[in-house]
ZAMARGU-4260 file (C-alpha; in steps of 0.2 Angstrom, whole numbers, plus 5000, padded with zeros to 4 digits):
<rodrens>
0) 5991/5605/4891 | 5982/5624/4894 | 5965/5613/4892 | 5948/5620/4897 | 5943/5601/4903
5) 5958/5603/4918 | 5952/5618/4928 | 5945/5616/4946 | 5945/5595/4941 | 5954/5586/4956
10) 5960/5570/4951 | 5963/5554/4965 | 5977/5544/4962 | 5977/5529/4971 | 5996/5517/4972
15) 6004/5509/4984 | 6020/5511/4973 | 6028/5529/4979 | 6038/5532/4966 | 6024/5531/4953
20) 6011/5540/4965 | 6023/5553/4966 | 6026/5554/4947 | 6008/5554/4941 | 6004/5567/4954
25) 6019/5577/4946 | 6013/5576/4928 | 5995/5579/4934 | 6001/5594/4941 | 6011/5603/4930
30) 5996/5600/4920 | 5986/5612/4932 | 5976/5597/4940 | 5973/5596/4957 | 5977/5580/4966
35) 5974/5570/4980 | 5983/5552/4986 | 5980/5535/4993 | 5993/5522/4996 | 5981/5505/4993
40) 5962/5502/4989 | 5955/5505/5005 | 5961/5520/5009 | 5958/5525/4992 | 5940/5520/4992
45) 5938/5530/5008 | 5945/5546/5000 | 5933/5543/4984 | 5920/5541/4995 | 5924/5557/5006
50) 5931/5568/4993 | 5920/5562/4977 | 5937/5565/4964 | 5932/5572/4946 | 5942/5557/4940
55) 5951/5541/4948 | 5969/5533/4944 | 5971/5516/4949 | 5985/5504/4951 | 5980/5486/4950
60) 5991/5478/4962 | 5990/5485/4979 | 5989/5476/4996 | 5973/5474/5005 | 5961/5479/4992
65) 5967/5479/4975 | 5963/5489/4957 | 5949/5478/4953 | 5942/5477/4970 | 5942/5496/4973
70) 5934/5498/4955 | 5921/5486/4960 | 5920/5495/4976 | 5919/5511/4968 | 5903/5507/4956
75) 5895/5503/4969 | 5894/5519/4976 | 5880/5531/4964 | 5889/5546/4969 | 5903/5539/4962
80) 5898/5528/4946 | 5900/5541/4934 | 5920/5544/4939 | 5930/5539/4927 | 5942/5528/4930
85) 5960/5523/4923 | 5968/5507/4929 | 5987/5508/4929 | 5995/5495/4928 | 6011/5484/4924
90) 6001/5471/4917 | 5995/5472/4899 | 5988/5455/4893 | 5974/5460/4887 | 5962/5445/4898
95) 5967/5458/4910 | 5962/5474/4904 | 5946/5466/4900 | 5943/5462/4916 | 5944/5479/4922
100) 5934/5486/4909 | 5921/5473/4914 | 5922/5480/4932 | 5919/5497/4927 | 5937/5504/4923
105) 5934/5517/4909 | 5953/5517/4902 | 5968/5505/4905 | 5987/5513/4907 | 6003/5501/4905
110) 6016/5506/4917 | 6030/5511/4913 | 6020/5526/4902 | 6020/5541/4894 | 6017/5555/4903
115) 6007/5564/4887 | 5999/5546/4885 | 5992/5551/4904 | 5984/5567/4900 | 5978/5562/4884
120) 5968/5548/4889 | 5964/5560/4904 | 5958/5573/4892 | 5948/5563/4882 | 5938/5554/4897
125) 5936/5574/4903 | 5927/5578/4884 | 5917/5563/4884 | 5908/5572/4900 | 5909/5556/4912
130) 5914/5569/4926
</rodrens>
């Protein structure tokens, strides 16, 4: 995208989902964001915690801890309550998206997605200085 908003920012993207981990990490990327992986919320919230990412990617559904449990996790954290976050996510009723964003989630993502739907909400997160 040649943004301003995407140099230096590292971005954590947190799936147990392979394929899609690998994907976003691909469009983040060529983007020129740097990025670092989990493969569930636990080892996701320990590598927010350690790493302190300019900006979270979540998927909801994930073994041992999921999306909202990690957000909540997150928040919890003040070194980290100002990191946006993005659930992604195959569910899109919107009672759940709600509940995210109640939890703290910043922006929602429906899989399957756009990959410039991605950077944009990215982007705008970036401009709005919550990093």
């Amino acid at each position: 995208m040649g943004s301003v908003f995407v140099e230096s920012k590292t971005i954590l993207v947190i799936d147990d989902d392979a394929e899609y981990r690998s994907l976003l990490c691909d469009i983040l990327k060529e983007a020129g964001y740097k990025t670092m992986t989990a493969d569930n919320g636990a080892q996701g919230f320990d590598r927010a915690v350690k790493e302190l990412p300019a900006m979270i990617l979540l998927d909801v559904q994930m073994p041992e801890m999921d999306g909202y449990e990690t957000t909540e996790a997150i928040r919890g954290i003040s070194q980290l309550d100002a990191t946006p976050i993005i659930l992604v996510t195959v569910q899109s009723k919107v009672s759940e998206v709600v509940k995210g964003l109640k939890l703290g989630a910043d922006d929602h993502v429906t899989k399957p997605f756009h990959s410039n739907e991605v950077l944009v909400r990215i982007e705008s997160l970036f401009k709005r200085g919550r990093s």
